[in-house]
C-alpha positions in Angstrom: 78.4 79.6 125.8 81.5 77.2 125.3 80.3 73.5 123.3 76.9 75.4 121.8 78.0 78.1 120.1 74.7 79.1 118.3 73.0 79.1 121.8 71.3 82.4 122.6 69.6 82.1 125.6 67.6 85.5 125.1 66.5 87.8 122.5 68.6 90.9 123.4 72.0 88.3 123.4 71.2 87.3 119.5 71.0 90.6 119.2 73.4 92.4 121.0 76.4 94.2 118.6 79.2 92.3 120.4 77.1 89.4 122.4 79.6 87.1 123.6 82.7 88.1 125.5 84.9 86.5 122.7 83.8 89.1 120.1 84.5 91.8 123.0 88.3 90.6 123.9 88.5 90.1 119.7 87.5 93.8 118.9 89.7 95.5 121.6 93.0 93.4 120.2 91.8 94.0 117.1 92.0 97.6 117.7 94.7 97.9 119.3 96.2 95.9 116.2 94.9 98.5 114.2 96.1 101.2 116.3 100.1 99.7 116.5 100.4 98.6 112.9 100.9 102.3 110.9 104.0 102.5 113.7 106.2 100.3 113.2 105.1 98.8 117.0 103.8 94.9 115.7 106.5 92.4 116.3 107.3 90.8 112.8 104.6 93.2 110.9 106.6 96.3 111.2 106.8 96.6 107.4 102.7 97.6 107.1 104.0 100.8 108.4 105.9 101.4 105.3 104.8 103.8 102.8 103.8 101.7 99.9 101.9 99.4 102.4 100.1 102.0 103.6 98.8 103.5 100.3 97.3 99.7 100.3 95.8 99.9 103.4 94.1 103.3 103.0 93.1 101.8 99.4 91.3 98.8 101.6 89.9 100.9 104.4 87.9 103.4 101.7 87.1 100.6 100.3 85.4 99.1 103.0 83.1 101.7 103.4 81.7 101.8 100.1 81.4 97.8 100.5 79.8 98.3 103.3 77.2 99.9 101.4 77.0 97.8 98.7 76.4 94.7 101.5 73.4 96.9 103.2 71.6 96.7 99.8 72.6 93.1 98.1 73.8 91.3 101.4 71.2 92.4 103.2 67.9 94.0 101.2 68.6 91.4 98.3 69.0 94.3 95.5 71.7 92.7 92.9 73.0 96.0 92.0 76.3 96.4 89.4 75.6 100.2 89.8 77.9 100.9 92.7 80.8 102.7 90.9 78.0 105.3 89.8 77.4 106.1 92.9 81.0 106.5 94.1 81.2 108.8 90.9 78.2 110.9 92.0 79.8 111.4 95.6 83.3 112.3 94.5 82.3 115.0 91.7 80.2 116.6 94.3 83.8 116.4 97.0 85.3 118.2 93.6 82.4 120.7 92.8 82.0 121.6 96.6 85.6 121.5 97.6 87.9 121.9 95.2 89.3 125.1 93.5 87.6 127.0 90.7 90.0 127.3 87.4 89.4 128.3 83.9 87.9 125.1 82.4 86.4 123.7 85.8 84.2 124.5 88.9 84.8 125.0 92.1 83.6 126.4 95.7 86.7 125.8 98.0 84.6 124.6 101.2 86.3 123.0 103.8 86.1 119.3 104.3 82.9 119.2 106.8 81.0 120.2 104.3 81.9 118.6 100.9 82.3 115.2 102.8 78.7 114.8 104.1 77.6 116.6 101.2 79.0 114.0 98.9 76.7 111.4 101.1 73.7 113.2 101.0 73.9 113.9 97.3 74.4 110.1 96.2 71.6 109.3 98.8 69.3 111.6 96.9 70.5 110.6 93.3 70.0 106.7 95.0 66.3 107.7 95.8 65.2 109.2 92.6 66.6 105.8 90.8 65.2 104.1 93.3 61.6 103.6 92.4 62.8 102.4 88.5 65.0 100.1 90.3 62.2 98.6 92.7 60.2 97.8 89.8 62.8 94.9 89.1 64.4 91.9 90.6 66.7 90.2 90.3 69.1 89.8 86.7 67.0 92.8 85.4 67.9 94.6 88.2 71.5 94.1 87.9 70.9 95.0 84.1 69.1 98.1 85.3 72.2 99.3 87.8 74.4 98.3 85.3 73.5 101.0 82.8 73.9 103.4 85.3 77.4 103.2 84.7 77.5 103.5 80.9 75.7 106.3 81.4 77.9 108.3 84.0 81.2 107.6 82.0 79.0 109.4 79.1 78.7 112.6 81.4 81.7 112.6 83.2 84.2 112.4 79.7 81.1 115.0 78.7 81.2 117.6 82.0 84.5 118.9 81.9 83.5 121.6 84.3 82.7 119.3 86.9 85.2 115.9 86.0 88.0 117.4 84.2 89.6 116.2 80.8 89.1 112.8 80.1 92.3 111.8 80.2 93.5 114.2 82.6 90.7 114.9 85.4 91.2 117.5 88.0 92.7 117.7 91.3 90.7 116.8 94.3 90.7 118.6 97.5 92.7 117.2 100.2 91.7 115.6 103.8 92.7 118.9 106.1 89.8 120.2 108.6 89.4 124.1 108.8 87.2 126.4 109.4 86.3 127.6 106.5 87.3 128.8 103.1 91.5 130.3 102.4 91.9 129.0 106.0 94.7 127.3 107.4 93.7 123.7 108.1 93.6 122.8 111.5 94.3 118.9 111.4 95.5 118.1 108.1 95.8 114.6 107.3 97.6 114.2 104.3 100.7 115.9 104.8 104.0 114.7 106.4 105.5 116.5 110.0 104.3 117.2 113.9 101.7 115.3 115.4 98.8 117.1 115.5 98.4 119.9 117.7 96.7 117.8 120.5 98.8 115.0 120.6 102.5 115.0 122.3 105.3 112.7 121.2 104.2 108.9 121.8 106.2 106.9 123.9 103.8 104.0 125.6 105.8 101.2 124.3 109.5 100.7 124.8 110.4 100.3 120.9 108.1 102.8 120.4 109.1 106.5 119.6 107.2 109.0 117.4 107.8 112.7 116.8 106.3 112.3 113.8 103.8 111.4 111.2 104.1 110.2 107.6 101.0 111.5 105.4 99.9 108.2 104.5 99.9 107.7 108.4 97.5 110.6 109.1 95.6 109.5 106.7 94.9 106.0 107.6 94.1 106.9 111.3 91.5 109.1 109.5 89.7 106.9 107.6 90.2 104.1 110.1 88.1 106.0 112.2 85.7 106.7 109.6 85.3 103.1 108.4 84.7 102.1 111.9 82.2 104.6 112.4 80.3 103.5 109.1 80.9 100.0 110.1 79.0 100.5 113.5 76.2 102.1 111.8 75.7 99.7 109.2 75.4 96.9 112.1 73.2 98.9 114.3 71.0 99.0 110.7 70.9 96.1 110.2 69.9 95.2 114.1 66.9 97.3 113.5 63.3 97.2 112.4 64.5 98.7 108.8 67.3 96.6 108.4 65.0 93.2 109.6 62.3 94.6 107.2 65.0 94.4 104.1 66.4 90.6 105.6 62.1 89.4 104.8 62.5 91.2 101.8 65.4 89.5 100.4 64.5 86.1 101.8 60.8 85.7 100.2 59.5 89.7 99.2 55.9 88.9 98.9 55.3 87.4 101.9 57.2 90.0 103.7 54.9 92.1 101.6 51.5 90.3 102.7 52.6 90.0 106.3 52.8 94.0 106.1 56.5 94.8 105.2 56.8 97.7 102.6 58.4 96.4 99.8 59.0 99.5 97.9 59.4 101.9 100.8 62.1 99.0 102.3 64.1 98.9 99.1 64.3 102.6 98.9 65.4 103.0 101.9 68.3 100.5 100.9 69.2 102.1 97.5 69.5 105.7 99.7 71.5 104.3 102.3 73.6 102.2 100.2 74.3 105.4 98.0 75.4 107.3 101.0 77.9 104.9 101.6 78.9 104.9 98.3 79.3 108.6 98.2 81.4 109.3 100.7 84.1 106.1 100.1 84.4 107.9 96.4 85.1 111.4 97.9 87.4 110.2 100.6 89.3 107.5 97.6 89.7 110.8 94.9 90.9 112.8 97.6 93.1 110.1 98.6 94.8 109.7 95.2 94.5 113.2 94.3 93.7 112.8 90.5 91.0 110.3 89.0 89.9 110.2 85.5 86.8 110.1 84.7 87.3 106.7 82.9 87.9 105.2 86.1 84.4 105.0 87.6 83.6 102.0 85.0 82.2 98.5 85.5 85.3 96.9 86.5 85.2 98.9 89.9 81.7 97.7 90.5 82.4 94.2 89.7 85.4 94.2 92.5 82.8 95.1 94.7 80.5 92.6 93.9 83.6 90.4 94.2 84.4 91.8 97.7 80.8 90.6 99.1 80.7 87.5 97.5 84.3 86.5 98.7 83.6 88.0 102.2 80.2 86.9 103.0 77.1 88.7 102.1 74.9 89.8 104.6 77.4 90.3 107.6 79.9 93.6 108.2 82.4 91.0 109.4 82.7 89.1 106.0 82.4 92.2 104.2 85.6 93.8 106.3 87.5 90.4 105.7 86.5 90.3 101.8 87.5 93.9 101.5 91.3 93.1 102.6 91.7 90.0 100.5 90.8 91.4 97.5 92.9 94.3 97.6 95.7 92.8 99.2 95.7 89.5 97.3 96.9 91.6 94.1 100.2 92.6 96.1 100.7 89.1 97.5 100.4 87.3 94.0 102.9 90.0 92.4 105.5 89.2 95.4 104.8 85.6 95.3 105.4 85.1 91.2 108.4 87.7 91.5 110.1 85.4 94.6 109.3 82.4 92.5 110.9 84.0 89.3 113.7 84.5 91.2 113.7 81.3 92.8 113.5 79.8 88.9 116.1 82.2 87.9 118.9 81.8 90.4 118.5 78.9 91.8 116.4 77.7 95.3 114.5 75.2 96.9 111.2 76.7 94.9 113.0 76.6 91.8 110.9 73.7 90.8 107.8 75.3 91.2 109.1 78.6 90.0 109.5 76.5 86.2 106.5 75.2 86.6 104.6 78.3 87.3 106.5 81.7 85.9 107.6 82.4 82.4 110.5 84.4 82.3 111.4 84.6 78.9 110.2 83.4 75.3 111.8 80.6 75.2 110.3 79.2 78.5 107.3 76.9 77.2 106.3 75.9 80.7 104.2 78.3 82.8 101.4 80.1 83.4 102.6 83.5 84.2 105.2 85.5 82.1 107.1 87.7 84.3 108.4 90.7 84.9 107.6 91.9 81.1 104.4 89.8 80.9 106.2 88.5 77.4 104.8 85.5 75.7 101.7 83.7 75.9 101.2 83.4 79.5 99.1 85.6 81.8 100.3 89.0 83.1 100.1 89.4 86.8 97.4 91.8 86.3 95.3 88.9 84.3 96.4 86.1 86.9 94.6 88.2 89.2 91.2 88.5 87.1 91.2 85.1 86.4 92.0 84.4 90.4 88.9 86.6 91.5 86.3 84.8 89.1 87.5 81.4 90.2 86.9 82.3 93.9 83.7 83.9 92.9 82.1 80.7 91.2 84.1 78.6 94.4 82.7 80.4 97.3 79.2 80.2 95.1 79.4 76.2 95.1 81.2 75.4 98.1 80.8 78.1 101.0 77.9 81.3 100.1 79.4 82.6 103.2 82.5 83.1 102.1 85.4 84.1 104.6 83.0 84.2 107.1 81.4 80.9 106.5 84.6 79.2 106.3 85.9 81.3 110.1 82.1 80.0 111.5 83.2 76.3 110.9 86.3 76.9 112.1 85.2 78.7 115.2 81.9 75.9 116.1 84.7 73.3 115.3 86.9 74.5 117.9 84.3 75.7 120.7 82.3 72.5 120.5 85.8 70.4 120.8 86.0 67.3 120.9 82.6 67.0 120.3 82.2 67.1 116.6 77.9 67.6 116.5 
């Protein structure tokens, strides 16, 4: 309702998964957004369908689903966990066990993708349950203490299980995103490699400066995992909409009194580690298979903290702030190394930004001024790597103080601003 817009009239509006007809007209142009972008076919943003772009995007959508899991279980249940990137672990060695290719030094059954993908789910889900009731004992710091050592321990067995992870420096090659039947069978859809549409689909010519015969790899691939996400997305939603999910929101606000007013507290945070796990499970199959080769070093704290980052930045407790949380951290990292470069050149050969280009880059040793040394990270200053780092902890203790809501907090003022204009209470 325009001018109150925290005004449900009814039960099933508040409720509803797209209750006003702002979010409806906002969701169909965002996906045809999503749709047009991988094509070339957005006036002025023709360049996300490039390849290196792409490889971002597909980084951000995978992602998303494993923050989306990690939001059901600290955004929503309350569960602090610093565990995720065990999880992911757990779900992509099961894709590489189940999927991949036997070889002399590692295992391998060579199913097709419908069944090492829901299998890497399931598994995580179960490993999630039977650390579950050790993690339920805890709350709080201890718990994050507890999830934490989860992934100590799995970089100890995956350098250790060379049959399953690979060589520690080396891994082992994942199995790709094609869809067949079964075993040694041509893949039906494959959606990693570049050529025709796929057998279904004809040339597409809706738009007038749009023509496609056909598709890049990293193309494919995002439509597939697009899909996915938004699939996951919907169901994490429709969760949290429910009895189960409303059950874990009185947990996480006040647990014994959810717990004397009849709420299972163990059972409820169970039911979050599992679910949050399955997430996690399939976002680290779909990423290895993505990049083709992970070591096993790579499933370490740092992952999990991004993660942590990604909910804190985007707004815990809502799918929305977790989506928008999800792009800015993995897109900032590009943005920042485009920014200092333009500036280093601005400082370099002159410009109107040359100013702030001194100020801020240091481009050699014997620039004293600066805060980033670029391109060879040379010299005191911060790499663009570290700039990074240091940016994500400052927004983390910012969005802390200033906005808990993060992204989403800050597009709900901006939203209540404009609808209840020019009325400003």
């Amino acid at each position: 309702m325009r001018g109150r817009p925290n005004l449900y009239t009814n039960y099933s509006s508040e409720m509803g998964l797209f209750p006003s007809t702002t979010k409806k007209v906002s969701m169909v142009l965002l996906a045809v957004i999503a749709i047009l972008a991988p094509l070339h076919a957005l006036p002025y943003f023709g360049f996300l369908g490039d390849g290196a772009w792409m490889v971002l995007i597909n980084k951000a959508l995978v992602y998303a689903i494993a923050a989306l899991g990690l939001n059901l279980l600290t955004g929503v249940a309350g569960q602090v966990s610093l565990g995720h990137a065990f999880f992911m672990a757990v779900g992509a060695y099961t894709a590489v066990v189940l999927g991949g290719e036997a070889g002399n030094t590692v295992w391998g059954l060579g199913l097709p993708m419908w069944i090492w993908l829901p299998a890497a789910g399931i598994v995580a889900a179960l490993v999630g349950v039977l650390i579950a009731p050790t993690a339920v004992r805890v709350r709080g710091l201890y718990l994050a203490f507890v999830t934490l050592g989860l992934v100590f321990i799995g970089l100890y067995l995956w350098r250790n299980l060379g049959k399953i992870a690979g060589g520690p420096t080396t891994g082992r090659p994942w199995p790709e995103l094609e869809f067949s039947l079964w075993r040694n069978m041509d893949p039906i859809i494959s959606f990693t490699s570049d050529g025709p549409l796929w057998w279904w689909l004809k040339p597409v010519n809706l738009l007038p400066w749009v023509h496609i015969e056909e598709m890049d790899g990293e193309v494919k691939t995002y439509f597939f995992v697009l899909v996915l996400m938004a699939i996951l997305a919907l169901l994490g939603k429709n969760i949290m909409r429910t009895r189960i999910g409303r059950s874990w929101a009185a947990i996480r606000d006040r647990d014994i009194a959810a717990e004397v007013m009849g709420v299972p507290e163990a059972k409820g945070k169970t039911q979050a580690f599992g679910i949050s796990s399955f997430y996690a499970g399939i976002a680290g199959a779909v990423l290895a298979s993505v990049v083709g080769r992970i070591i096993p070093e790579s499933w370490d704290i740092f992952l999990s903290v991004e993660f942590v980052a990604i909910i804190l930045i985007g707004g815990a407790g809502t799918v929305v702030g977790t989506l928008m949380g999800t792009f800015f951290v993995v897109l900032t990292p590009r943005i920042v190394e485009n920014v200092t470069g333009f500036l280093a050149t601005q400082a370099t050969e002159g410009g109107p930004f040359a100013w702030l280009g001194k100020l801020f880059v240091r481009s050699g040793p014997d620039d004293w001024i600066g805060i980033v040394s670029y391109p060879d990270a040379a010299g005191p200053g911060l790499s663009v790597a570290q700039l990074n780092i240091v940016l994500f902890g400052v927004l983390i203790i910012v969005f802390l103080i200033a906005e808990p809501l993060g992204l989403y907090g800050i597009w709900l003022r901006v939203r209540n601003y404009w609808k209840g204009w020019p009325f400003t209470y």
